[in-house]
N, CA, C and O atoms as CSV, one atom per row, in Angstrom:
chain,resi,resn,atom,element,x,y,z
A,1,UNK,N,N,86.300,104.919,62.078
A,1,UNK,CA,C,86.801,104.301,63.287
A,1,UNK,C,C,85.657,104.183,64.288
A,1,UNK,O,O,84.798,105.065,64.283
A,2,UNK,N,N,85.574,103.185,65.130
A,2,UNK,CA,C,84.423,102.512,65.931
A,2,UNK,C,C,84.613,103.149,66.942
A,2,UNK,O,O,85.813,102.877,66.922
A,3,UNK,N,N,84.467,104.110,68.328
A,3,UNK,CA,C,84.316,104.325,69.532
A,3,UNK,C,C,83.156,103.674,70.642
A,3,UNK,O,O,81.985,103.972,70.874
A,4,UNK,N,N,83.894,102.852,71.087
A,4,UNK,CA,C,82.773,101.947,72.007
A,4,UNK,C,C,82.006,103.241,73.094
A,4,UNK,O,O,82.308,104.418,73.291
A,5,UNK,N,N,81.361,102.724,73.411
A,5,UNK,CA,C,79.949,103.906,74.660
A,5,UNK,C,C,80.720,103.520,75.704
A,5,UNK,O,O,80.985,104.488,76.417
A,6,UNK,N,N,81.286,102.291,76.168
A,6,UNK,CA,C,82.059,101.375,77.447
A,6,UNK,C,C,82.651,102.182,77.825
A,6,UNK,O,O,82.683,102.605,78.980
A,7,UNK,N,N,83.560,102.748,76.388
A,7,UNK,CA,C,85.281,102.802,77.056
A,7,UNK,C,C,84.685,104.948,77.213
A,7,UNK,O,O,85.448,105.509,77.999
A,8,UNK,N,N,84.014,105.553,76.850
A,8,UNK,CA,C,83.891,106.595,76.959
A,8,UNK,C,C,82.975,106.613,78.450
A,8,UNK,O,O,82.948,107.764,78.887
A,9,UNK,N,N,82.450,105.929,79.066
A,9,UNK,CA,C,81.551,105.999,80.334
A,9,UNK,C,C,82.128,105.232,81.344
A,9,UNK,O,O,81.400,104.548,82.063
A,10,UNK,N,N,83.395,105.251,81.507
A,10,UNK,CA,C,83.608,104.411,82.786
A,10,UNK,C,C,83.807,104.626,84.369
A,10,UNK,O,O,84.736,104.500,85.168
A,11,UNK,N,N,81.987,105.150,84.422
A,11,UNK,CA,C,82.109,105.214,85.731
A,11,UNK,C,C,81.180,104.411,86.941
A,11,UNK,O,O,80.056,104.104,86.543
A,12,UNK,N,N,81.397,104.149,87.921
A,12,UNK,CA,C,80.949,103.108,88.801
A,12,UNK,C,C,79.320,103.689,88.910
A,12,UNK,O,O,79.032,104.886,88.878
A,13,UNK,N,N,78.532,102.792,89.019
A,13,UNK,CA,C,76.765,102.862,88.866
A,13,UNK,C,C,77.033,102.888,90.889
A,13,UNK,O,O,76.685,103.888,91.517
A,14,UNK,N,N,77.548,101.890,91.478
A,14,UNK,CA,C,77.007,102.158,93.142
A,14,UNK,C,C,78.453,102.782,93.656
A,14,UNK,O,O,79.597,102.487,93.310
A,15,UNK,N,N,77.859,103.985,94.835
A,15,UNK,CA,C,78.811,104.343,95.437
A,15,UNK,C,C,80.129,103.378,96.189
A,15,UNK,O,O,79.959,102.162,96.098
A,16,UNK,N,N,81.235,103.779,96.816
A,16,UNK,CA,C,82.188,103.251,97.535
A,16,UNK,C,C,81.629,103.207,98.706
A,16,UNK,O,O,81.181,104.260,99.160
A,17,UNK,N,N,81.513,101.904,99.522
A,17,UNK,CA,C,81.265,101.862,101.057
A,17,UNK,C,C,82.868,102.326,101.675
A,17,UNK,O,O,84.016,101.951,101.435
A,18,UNK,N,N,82.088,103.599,102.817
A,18,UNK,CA,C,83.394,103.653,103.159
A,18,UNK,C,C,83.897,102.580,104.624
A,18,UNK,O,O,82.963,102.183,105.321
A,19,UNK,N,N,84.850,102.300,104.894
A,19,UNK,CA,C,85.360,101.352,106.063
A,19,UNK,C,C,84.743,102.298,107.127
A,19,UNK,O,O,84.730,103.482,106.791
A,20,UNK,N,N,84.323,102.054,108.127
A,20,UNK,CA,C,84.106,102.355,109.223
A,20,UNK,C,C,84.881,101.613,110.562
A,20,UNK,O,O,84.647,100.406,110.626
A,21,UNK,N,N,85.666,102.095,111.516
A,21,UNK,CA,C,85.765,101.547,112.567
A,21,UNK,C,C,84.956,101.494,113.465
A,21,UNK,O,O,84.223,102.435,113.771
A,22,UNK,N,N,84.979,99.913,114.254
A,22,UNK,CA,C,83.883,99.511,115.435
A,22,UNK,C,C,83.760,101.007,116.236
A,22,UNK,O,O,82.676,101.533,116.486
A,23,UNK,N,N,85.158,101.625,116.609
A,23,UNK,CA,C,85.057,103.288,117.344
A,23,UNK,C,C,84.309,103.856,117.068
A,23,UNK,O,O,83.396,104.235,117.803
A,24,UNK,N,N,84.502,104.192,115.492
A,24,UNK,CA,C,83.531,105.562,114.858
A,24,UNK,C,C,82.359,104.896,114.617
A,24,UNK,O,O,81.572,105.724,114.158
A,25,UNK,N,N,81.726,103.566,114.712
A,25,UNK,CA,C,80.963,103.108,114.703
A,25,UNK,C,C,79.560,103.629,116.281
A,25,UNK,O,O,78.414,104.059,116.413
A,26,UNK,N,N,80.746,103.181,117.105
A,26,UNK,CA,C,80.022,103.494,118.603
A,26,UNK,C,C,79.589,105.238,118.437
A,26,UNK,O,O,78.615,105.947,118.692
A,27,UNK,N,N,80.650,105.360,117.984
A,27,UNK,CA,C,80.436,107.168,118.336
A,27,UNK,C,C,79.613,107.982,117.812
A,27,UNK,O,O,79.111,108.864,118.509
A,28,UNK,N,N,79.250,107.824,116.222
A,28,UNK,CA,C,78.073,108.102,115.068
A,28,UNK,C,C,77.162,107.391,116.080
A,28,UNK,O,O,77.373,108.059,117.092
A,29,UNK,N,N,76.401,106.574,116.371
A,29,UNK,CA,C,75.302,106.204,117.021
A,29,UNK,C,C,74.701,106.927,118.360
A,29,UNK,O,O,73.557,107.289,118.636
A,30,UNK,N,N,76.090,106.998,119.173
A,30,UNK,CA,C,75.888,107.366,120.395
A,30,UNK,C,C,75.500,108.818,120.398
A,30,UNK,O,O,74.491,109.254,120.951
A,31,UNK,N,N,76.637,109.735,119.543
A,31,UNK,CA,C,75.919,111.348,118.935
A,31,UNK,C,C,75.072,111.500,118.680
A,31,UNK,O,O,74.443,112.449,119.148
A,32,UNK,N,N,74.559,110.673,117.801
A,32,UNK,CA,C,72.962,110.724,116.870
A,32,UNK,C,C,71.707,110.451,117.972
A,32,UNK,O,O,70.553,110.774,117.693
A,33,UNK,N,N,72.008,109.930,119.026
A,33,UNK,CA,C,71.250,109.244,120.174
A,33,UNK,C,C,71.129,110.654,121.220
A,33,UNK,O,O,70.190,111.204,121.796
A,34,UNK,N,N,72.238,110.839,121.146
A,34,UNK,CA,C,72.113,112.651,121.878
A,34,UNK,C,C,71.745,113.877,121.160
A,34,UNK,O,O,71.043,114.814,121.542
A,35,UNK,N,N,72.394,113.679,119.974
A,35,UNK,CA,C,72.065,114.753,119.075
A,35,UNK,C,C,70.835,115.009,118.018
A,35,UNK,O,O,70.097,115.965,117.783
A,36,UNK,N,N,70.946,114.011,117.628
A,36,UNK,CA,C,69.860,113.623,116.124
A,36,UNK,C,C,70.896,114.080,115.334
A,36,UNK,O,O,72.115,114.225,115.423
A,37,UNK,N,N,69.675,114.328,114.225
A,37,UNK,CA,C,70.951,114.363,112.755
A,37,UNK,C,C,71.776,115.672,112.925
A,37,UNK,O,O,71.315,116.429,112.071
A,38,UNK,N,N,72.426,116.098,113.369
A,38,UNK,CA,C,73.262,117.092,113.606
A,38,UNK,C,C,74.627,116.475,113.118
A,38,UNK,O,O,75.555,116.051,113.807
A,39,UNK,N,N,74.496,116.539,111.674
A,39,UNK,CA,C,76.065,115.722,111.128
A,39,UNK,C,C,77.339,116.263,111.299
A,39,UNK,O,O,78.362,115.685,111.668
A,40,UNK,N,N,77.202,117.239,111.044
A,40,UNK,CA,C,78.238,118.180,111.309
A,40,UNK,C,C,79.173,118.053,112.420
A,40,UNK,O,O,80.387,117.863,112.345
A,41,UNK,N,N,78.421,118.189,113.504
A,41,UNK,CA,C,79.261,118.182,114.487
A,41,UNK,C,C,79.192,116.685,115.072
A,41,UNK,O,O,79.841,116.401,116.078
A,42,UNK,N,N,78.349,115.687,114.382
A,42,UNK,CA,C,79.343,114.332,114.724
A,42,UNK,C,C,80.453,114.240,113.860
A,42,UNK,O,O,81.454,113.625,114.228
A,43,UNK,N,N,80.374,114.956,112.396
A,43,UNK,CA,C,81.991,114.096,111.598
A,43,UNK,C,C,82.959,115.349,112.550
A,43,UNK,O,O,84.058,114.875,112.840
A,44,UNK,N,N,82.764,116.855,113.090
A,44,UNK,CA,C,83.457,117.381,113.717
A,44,UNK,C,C,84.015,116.622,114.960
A,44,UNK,O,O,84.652,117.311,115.757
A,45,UNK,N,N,83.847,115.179,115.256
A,45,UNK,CA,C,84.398,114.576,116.586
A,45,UNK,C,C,85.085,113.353,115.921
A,45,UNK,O,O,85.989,112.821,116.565
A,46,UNK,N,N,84.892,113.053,115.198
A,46,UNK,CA,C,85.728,112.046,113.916
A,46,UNK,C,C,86.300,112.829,112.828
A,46,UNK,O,O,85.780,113.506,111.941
A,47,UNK,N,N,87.837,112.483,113.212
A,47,UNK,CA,C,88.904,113.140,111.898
A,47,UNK,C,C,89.024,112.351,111.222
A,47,UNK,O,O,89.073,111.144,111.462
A,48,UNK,N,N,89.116,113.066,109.935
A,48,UNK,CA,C,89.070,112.602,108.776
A,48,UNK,C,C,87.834,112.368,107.939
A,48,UNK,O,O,87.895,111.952,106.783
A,49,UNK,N,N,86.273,112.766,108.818
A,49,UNK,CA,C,85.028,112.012,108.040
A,49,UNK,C,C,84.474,113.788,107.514
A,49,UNK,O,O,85.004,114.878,107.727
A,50,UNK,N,N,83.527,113.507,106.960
A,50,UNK,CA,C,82.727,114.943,106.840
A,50,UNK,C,C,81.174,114.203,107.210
A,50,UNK,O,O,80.829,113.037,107.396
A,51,UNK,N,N,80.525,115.387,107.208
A,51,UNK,CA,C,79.195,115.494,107.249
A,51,UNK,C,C,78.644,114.569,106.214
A,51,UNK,O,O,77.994,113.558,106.477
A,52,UNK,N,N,78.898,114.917,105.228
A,52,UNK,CA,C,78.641,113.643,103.807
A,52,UNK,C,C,78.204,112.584,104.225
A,52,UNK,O,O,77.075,112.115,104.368
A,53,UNK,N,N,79.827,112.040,104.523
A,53,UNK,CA,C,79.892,110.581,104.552
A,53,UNK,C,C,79.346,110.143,105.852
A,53,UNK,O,O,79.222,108.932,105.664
A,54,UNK,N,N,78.863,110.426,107.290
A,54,UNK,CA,C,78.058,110.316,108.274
A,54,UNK,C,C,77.020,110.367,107.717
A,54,UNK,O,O,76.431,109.346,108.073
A,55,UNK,N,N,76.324,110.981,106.972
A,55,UNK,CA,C,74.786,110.655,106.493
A,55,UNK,C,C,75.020,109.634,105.641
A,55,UNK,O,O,74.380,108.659,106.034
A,56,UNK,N,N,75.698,109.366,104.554
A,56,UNK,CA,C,75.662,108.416,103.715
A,56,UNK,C,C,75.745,107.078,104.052
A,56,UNK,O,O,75.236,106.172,103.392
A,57,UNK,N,N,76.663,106.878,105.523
A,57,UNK,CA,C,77.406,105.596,106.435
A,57,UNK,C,C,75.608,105.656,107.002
A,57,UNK,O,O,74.953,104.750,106.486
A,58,UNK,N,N,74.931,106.422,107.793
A,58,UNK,CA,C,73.449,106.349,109.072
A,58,UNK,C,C,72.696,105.947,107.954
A,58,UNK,O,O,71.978,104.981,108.209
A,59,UNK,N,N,72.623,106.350,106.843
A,59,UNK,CA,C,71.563,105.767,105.830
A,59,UNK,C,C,71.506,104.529,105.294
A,59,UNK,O,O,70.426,104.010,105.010
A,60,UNK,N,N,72.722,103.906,105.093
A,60,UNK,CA,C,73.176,103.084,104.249
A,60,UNK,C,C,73.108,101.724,105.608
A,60,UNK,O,O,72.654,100.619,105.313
A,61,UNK,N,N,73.707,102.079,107.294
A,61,UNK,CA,C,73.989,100.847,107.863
A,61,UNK,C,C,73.151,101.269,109.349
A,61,UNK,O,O,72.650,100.325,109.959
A,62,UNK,N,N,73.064,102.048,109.672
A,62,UNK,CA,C,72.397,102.747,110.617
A,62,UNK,C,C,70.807,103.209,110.493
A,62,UNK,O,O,70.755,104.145,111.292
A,63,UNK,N,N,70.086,103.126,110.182
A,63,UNK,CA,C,68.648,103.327,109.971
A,63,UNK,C,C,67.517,102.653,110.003
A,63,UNK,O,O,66.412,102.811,109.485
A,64,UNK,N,N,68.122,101.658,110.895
A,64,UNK,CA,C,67.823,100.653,111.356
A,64,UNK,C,C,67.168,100.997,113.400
A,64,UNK,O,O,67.400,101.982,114.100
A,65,UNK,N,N,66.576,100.067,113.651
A,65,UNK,CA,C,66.535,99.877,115.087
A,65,UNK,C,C,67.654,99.797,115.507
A,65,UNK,O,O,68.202,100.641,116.215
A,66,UNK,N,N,68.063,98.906,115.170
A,66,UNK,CA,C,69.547,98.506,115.802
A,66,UNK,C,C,70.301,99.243,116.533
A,66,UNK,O,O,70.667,99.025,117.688
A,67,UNK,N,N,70.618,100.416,115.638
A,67,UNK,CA,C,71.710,101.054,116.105
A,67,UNK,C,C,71.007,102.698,116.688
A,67,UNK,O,O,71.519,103.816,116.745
A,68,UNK,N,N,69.947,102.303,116.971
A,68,UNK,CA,C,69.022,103.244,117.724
A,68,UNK,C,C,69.508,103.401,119.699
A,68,UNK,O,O,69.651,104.179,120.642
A,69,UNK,N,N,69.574,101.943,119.236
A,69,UNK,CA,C,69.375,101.416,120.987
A,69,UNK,C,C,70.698,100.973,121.346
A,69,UNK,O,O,70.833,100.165,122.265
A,70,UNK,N,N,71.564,101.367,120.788
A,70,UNK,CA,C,73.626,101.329,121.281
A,70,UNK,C,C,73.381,102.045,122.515
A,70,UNK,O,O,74.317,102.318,123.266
């Protein structure tokens, strides 16, 4: 009997972007602008996020100028 490699590995190669709201948008920037990377206690002011996903969201859309100067 044949077992394909496909059907035994099916898992996603790029992470899930998570949704961000324009809010938690302002607020990750504006912390990071007071704080620096102190993740912790920005996902501690946004429920529901962790530390994780605040570094993963500043790396991924934030690491930029851009959102230096909010």
């Amino acid at each position: 009997m044949f077992v394909s490699e496909e059907s035994s590995t099916t898992r996603k190669e790029e992470p899930e972007q998570l949704a961000y709201s324009e809010d938690e948008e302002t607020l990750v920037i504006r912390m990071y602008n007071l704080g620096g990377e102190r993740w912790s206690l920005i996902a501690g002011r946004i429920p529901g996020r962790t530390a994780e996903e605040i570094v993963k969201y500043w790396i991924s859309r934030c690491a930029t100028s851009r959102c230096h100067s909010a």
